[in-house]
N, CA, C and O atoms as a Maestro MAE file, in Angstrom:
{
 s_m_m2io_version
 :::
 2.0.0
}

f_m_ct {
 s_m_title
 :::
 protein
 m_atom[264] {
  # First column is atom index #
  i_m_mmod_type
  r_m_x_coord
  r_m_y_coord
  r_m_z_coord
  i_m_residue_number
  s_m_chain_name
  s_m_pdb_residue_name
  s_m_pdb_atom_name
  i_m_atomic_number
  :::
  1 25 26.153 -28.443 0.548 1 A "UNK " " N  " 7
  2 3 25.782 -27.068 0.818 1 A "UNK " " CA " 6
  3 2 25.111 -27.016 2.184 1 A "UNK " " C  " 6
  4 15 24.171 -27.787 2.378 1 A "UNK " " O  " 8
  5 25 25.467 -26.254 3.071 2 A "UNK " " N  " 7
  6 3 24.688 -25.890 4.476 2 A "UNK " " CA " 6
  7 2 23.602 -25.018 4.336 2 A "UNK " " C  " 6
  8 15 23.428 -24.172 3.458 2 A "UNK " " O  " 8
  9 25 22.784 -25.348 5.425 3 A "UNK " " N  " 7
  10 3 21.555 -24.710 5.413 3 A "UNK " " CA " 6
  11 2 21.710 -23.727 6.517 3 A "UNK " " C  " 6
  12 15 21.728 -24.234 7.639 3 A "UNK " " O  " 8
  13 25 21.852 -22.134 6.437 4 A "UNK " " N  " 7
  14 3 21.583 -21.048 7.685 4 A "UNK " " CA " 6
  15 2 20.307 -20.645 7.480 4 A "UNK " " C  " 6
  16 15 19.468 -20.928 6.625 4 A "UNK " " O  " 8
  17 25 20.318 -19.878 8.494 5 A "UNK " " N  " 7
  18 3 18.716 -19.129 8.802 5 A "UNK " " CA " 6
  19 2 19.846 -17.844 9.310 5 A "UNK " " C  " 6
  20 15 20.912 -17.627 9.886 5 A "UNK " " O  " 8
  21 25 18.569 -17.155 8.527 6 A "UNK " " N  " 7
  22 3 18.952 -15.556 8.954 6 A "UNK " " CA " 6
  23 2 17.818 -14.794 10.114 6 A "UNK " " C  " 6
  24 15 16.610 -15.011 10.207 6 A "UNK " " O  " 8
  25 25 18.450 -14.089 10.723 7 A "UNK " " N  " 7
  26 3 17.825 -13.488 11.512 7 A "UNK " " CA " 6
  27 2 17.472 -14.481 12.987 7 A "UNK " " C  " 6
  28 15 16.892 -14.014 13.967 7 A "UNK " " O  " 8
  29 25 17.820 -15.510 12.912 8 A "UNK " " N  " 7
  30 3 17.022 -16.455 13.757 8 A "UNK " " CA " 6
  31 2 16.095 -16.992 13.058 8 A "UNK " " C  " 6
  32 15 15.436 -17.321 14.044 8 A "UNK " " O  " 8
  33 25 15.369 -17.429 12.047 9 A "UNK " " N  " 7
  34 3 14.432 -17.693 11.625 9 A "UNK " " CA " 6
  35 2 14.989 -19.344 10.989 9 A "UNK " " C  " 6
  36 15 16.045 -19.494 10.374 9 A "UNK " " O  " 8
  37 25 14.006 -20.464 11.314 10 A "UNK " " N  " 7
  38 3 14.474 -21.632 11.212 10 A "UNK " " CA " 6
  39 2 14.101 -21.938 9.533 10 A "UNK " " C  " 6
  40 15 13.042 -21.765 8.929 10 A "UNK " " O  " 8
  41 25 15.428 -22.463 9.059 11 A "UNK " " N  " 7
  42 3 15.354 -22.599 7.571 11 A "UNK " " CA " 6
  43 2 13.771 -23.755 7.050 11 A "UNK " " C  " 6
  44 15 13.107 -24.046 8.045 11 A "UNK " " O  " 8
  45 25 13.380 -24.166 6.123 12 A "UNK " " N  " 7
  46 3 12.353 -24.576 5.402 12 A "UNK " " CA " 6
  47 2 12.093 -25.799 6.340 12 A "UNK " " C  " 6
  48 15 11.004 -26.150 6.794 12 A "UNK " " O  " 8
  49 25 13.534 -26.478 6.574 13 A "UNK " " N  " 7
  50 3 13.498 -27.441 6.832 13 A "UNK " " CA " 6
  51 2 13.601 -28.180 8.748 13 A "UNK " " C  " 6
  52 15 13.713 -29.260 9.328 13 A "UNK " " O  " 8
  53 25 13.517 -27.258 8.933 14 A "UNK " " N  " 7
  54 3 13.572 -27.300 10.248 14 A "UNK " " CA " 6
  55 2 12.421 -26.776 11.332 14 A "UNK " " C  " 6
  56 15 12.151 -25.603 11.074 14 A "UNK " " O  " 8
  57 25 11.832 -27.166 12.208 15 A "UNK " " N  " 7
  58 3 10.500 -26.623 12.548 15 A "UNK " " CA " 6
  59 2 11.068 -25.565 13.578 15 A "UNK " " C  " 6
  60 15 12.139 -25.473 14.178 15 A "UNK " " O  " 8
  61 25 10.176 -24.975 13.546 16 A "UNK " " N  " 7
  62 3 10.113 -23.396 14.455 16 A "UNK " " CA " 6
  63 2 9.980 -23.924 15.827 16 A "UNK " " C  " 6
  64 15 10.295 -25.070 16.149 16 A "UNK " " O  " 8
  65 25 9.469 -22.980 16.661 17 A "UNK " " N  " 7
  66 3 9.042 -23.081 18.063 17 A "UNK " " CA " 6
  67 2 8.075 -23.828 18.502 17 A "UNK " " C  " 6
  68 15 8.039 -24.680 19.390 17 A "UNK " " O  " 8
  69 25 6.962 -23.245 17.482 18 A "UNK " " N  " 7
  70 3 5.628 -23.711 17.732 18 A "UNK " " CA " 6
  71 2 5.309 -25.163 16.989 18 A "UNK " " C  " 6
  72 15 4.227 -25.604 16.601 18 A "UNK " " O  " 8
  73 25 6.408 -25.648 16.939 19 A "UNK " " N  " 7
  74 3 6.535 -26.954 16.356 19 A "UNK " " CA " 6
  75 2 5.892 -27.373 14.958 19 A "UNK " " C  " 6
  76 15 5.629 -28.523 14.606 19 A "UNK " " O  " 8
  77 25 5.713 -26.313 14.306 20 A "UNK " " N  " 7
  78 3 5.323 -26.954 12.775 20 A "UNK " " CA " 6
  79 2 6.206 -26.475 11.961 20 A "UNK " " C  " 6
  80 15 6.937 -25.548 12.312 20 A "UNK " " O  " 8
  81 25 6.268 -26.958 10.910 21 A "UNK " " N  " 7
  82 3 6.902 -26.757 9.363 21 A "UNK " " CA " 6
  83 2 6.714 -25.334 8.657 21 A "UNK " " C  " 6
  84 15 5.790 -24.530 8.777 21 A "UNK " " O  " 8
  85 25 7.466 -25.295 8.157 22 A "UNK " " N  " 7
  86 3 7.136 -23.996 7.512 22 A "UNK " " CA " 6
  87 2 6.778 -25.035 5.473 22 A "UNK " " C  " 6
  88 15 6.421 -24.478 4.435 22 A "UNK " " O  " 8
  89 25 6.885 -25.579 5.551 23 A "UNK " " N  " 7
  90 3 7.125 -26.681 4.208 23 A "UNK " " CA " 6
  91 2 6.244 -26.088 3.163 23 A "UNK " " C  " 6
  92 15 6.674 -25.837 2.038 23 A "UNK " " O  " 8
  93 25 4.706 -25.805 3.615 24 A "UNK " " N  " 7
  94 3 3.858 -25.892 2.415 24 A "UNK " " CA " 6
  95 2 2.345 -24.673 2.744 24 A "UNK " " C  " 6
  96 15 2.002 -24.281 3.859 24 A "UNK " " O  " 8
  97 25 1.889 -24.420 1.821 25 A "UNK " " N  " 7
  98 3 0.830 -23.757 2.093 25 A "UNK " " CA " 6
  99 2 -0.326 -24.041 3.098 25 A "UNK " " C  " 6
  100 15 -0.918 -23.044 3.511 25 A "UNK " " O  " 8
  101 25 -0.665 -25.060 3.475 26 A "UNK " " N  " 7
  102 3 -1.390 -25.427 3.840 26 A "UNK " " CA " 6
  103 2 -1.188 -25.680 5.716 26 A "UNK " " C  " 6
  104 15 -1.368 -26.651 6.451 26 A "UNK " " O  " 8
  105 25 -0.756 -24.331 5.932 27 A "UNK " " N  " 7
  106 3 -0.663 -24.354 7.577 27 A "UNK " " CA " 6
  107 2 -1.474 -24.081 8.054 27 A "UNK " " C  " 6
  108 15 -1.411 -24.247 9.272 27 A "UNK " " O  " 8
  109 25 -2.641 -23.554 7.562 28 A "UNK " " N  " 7
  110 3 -3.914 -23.825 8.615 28 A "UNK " " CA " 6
  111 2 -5.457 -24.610 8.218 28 A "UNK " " C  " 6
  112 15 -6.653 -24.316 8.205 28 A "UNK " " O  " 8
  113 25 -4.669 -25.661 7.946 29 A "UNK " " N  " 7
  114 3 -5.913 -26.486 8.073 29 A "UNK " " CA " 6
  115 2 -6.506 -26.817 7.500 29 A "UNK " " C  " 6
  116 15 -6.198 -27.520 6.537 29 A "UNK " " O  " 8
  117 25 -8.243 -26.304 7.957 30 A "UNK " " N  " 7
  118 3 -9.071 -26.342 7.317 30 A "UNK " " CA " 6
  119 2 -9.729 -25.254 6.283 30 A "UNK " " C  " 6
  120 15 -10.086 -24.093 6.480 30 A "UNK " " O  " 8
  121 25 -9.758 -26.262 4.826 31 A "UNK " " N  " 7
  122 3 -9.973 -24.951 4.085 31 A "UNK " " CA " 6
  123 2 -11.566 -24.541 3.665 31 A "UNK " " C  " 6
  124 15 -11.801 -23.961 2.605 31 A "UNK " " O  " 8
  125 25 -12.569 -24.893 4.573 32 A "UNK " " N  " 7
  126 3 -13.941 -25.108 4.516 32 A "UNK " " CA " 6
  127 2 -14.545 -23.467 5.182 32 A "UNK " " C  " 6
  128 15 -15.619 -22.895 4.996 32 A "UNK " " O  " 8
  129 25 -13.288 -23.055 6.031 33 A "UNK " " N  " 7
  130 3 -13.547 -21.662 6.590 33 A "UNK " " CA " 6
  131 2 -14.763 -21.095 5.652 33 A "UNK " " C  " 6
  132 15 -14.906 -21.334 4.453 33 A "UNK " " O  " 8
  133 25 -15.786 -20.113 6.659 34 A "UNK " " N  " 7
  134 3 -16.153 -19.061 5.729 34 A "UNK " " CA " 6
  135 2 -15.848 -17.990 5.649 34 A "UNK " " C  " 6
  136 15 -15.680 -17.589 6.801 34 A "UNK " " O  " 8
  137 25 -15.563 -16.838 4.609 35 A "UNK " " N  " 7
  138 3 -14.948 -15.835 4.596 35 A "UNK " " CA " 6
  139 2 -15.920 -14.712 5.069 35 A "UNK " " C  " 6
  140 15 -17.091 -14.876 4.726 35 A "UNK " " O  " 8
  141 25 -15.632 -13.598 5.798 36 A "UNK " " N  " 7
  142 3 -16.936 -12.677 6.203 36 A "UNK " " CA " 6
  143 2 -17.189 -12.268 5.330 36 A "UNK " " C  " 6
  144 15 -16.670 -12.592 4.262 36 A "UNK " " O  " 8
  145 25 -18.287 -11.204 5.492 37 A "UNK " " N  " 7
  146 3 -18.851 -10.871 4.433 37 A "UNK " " CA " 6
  147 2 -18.112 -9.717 3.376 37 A "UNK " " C  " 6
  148 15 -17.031 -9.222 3.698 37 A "UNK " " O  " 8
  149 25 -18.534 -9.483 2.582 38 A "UNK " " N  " 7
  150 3 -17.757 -8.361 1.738 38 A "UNK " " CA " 6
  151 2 -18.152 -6.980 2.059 38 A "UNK " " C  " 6
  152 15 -19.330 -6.624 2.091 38 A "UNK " " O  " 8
  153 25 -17.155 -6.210 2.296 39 A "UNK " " N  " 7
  154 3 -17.453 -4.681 3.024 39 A "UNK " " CA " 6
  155 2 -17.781 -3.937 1.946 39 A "UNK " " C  " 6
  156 15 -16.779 -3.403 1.471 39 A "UNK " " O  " 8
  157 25 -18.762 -3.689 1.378 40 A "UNK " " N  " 7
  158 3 -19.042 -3.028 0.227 40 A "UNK " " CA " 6
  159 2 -19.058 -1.181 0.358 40 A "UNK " " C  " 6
  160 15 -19.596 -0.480 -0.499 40 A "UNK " " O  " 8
  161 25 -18.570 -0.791 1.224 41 A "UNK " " N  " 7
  162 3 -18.018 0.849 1.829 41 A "UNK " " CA " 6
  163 2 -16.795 0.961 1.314 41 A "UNK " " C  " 6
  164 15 -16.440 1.801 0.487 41 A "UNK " " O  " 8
  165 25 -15.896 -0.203 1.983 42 A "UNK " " N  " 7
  166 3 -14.554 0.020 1.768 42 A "UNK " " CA " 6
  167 2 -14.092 -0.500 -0.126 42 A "UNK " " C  " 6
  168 15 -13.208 0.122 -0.715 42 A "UNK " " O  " 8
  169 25 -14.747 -1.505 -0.715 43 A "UNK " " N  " 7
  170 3 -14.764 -1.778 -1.722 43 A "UNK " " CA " 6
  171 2 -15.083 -0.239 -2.670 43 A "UNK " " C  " 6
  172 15 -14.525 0.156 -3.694 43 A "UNK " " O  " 8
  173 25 -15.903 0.227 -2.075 44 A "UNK " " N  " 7
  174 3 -16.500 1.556 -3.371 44 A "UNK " " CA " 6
  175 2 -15.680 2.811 -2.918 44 A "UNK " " C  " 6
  176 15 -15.545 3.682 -3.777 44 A "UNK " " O  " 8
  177 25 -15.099 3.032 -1.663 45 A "UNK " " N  " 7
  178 3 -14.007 4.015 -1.602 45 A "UNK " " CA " 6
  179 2 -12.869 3.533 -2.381 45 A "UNK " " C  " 6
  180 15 -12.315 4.438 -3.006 45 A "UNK " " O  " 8
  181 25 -12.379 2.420 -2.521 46 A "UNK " " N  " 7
  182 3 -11.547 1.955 -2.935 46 A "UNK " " CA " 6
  183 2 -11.490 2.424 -4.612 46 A "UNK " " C  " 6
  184 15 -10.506 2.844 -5.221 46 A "UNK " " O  " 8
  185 25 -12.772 2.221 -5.087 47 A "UNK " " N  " 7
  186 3 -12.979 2.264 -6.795 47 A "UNK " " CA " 6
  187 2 -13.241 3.918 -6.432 47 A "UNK " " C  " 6
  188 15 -12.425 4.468 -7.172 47 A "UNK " " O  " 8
  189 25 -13.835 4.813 -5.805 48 A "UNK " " N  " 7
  190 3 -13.773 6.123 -5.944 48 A "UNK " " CA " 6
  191 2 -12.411 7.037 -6.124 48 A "UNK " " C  " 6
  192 15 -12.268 8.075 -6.770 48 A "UNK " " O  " 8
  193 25 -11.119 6.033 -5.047 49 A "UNK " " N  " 7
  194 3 -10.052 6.477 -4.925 49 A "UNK " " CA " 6
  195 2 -9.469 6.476 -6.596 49 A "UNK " " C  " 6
  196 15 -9.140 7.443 -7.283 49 A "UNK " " O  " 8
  197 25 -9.482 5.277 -6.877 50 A "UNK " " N  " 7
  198 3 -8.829 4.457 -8.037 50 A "UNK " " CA " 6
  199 2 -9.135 5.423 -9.306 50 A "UNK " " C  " 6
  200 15 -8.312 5.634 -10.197 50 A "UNK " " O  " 8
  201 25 -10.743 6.107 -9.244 51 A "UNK " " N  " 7
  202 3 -11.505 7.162 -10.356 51 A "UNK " " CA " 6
  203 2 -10.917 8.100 -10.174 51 A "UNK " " C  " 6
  204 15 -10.457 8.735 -11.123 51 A "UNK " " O  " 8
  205 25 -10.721 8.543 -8.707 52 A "UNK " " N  " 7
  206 3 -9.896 9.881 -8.723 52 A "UNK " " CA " 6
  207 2 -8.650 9.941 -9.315 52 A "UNK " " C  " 6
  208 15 -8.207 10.858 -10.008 52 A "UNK " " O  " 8
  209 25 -8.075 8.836 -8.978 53 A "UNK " " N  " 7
  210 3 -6.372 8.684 -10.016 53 A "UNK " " CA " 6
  211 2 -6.699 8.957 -11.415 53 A "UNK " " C  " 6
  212 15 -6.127 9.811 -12.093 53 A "UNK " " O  " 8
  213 25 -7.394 8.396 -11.712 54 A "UNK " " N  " 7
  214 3 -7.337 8.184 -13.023 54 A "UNK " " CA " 6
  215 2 -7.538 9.412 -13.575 54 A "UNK " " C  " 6
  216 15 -6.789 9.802 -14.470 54 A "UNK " " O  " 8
  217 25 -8.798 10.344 -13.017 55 A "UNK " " N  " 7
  218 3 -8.638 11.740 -13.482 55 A "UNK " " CA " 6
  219 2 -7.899 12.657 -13.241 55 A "UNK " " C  " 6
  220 15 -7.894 13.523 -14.117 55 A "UNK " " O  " 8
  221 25 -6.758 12.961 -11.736 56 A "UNK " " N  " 7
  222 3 -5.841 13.483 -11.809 56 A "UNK " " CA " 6
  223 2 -4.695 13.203 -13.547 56 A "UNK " " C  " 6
  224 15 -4.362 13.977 -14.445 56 A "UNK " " O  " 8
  225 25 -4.454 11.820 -13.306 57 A "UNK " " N  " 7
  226 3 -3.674 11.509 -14.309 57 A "UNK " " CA " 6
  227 2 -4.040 12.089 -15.576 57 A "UNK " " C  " 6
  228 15 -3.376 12.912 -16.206 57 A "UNK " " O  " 8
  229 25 -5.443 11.462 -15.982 58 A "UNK " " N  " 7
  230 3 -5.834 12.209 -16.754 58 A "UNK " " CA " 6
  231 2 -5.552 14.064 -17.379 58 A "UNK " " C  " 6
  232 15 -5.192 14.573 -18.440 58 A "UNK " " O  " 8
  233 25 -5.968 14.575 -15.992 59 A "UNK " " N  " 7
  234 3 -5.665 15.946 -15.891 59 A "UNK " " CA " 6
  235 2 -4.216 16.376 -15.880 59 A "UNK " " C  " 6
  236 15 -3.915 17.524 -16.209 59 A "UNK " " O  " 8
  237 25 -3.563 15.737 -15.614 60 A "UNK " " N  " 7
  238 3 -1.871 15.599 -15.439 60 A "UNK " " CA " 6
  239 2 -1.492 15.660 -17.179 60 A "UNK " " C  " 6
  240 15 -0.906 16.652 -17.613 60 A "UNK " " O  " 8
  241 25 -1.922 14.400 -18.201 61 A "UNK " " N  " 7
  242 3 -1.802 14.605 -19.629 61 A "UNK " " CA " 6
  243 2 -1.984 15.714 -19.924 61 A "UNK " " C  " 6
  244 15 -1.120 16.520 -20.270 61 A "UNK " " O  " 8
  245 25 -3.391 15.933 -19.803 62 A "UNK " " N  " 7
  246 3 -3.817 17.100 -20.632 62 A "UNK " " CA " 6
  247 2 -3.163 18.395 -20.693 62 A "UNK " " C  " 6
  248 15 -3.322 19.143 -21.659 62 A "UNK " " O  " 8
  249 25 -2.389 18.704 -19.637 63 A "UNK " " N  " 7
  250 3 -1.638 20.044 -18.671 63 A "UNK " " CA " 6
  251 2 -0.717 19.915 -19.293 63 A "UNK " " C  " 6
  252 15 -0.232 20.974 -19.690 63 A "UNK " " O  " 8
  253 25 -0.084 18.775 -19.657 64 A "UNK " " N  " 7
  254 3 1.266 18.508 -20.292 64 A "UNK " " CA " 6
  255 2 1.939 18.388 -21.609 64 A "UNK " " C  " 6
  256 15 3.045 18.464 -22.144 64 A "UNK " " O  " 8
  257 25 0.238 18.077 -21.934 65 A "UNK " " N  " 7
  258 3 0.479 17.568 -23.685 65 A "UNK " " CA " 6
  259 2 0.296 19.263 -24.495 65 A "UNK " " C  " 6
  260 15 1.064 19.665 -25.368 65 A "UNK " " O  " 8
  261 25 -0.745 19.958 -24.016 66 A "UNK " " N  " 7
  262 3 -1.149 21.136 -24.614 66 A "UNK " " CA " 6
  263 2 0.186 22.199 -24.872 66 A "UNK " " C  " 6
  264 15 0.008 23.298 -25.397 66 A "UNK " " O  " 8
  :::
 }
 m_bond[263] {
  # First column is bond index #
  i_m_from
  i_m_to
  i_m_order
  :::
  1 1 2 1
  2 2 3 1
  3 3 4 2
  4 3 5 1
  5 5 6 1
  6 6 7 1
  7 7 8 2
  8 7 9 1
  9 9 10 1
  10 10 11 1
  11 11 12 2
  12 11 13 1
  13 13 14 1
  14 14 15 1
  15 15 16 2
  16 15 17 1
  17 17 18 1
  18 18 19 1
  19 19 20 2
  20 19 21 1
  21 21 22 1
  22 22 23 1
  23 23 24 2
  24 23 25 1
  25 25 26 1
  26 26 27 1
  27 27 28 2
  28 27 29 1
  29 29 30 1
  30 30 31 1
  31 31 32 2
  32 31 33 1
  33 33 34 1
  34 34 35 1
  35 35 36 2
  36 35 37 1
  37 37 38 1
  38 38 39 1
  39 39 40 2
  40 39 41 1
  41 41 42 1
  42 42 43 1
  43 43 44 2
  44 43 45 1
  45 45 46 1
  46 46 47 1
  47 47 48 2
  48 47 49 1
  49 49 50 1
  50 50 51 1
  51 51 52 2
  52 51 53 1
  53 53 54 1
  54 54 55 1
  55 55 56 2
  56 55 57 1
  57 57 58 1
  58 58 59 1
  59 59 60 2
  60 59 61 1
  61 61 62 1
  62 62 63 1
  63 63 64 2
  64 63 65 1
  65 65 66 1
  66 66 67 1
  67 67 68 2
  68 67 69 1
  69 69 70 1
  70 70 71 1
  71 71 72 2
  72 71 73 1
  73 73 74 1
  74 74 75 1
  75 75 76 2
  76 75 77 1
  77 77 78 1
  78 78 79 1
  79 79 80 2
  80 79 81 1
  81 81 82 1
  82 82 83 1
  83 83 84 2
  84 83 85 1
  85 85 86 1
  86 86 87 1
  87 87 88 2
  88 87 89 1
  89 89 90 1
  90 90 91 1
  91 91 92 2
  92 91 93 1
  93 93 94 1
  94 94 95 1
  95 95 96 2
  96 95 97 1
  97 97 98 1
  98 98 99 1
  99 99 100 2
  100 99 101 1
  101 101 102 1
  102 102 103 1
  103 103 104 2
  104 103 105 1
  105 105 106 1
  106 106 107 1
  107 107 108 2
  108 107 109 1
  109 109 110 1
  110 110 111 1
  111 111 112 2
  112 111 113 1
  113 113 114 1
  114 114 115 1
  115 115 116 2
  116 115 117 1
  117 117 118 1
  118 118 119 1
  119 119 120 2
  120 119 121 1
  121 121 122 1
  122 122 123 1
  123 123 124 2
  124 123 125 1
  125 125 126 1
  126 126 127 1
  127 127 128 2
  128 127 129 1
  129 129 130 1
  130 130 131 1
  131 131 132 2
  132 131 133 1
  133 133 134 1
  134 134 135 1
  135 135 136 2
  136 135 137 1
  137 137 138 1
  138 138 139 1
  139 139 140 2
  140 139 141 1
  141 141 142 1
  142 142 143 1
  143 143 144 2
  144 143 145 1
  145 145 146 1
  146 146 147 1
  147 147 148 2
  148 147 149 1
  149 149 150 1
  150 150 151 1
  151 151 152 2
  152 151 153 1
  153 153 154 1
  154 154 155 1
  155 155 156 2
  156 155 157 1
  157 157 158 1
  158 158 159 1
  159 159 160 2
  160 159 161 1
  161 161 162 1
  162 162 163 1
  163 163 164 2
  164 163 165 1
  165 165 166 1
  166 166 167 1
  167 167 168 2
  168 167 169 1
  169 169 170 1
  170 170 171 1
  171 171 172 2
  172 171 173 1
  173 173 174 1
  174 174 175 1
  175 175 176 2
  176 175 177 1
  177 177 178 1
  178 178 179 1
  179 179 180 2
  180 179 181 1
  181 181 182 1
  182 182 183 1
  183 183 184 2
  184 183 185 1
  185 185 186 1
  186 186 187 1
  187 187 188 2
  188 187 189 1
  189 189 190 1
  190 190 191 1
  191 191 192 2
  192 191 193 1
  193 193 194 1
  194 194 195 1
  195 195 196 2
  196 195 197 1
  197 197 198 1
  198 198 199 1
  199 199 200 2
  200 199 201 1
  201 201 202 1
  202 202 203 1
  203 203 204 2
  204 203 205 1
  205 205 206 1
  206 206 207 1
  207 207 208 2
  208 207 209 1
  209 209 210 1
  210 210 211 1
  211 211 212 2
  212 211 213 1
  213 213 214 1
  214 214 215 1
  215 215 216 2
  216 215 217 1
  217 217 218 1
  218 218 219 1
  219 219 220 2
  220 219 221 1
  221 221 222 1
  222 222 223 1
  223 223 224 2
  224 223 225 1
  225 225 226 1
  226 226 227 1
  227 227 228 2
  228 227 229 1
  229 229 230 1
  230 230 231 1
  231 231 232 2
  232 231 233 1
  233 233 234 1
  234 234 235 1
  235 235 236 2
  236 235 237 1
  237 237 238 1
  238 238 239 1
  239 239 240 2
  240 239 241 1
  241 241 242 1
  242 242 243 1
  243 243 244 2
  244 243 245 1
  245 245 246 1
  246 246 247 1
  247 247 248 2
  248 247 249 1
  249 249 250 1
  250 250 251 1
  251 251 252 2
  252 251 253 1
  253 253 254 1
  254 254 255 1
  255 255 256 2
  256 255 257 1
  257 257 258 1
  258 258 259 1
  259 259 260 2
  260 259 261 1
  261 261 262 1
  262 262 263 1
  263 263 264 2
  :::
 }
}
């Protein structure tokens, strides 16, 4: 069986440009990084958005079922 690449894109087995592998998860390194901190704004818009669904939906049943 032959191996193509689509688009230009070098199959699993073959290295790219920038001369590494595409092979395995572990393409960058070091995994000791620290992660920044947690945006706790965007986290609670996020759960405000998520409340609002839920009560549209909510409100969506109720409109529908009655």
């Amino acid at each position: 069986m032959s191996e193509t690449t689509h688009d230009d894109h070098p199959s699993v087995h073959e290295p790219d440009d920038a001369d590494h592998g595409h092979a395995g998860h572990d393409e960058h390194g070091d995994h000791a990084e620290k992660l920044g901190p947690i945006d706790w704004r965007a986290w609670g818009a996020g759960l405000v958005g998520v409340g609002a669904g839920v009560v549209v939906a909510v409100c969506l049943y109720l409109s529908t079922s009655l």
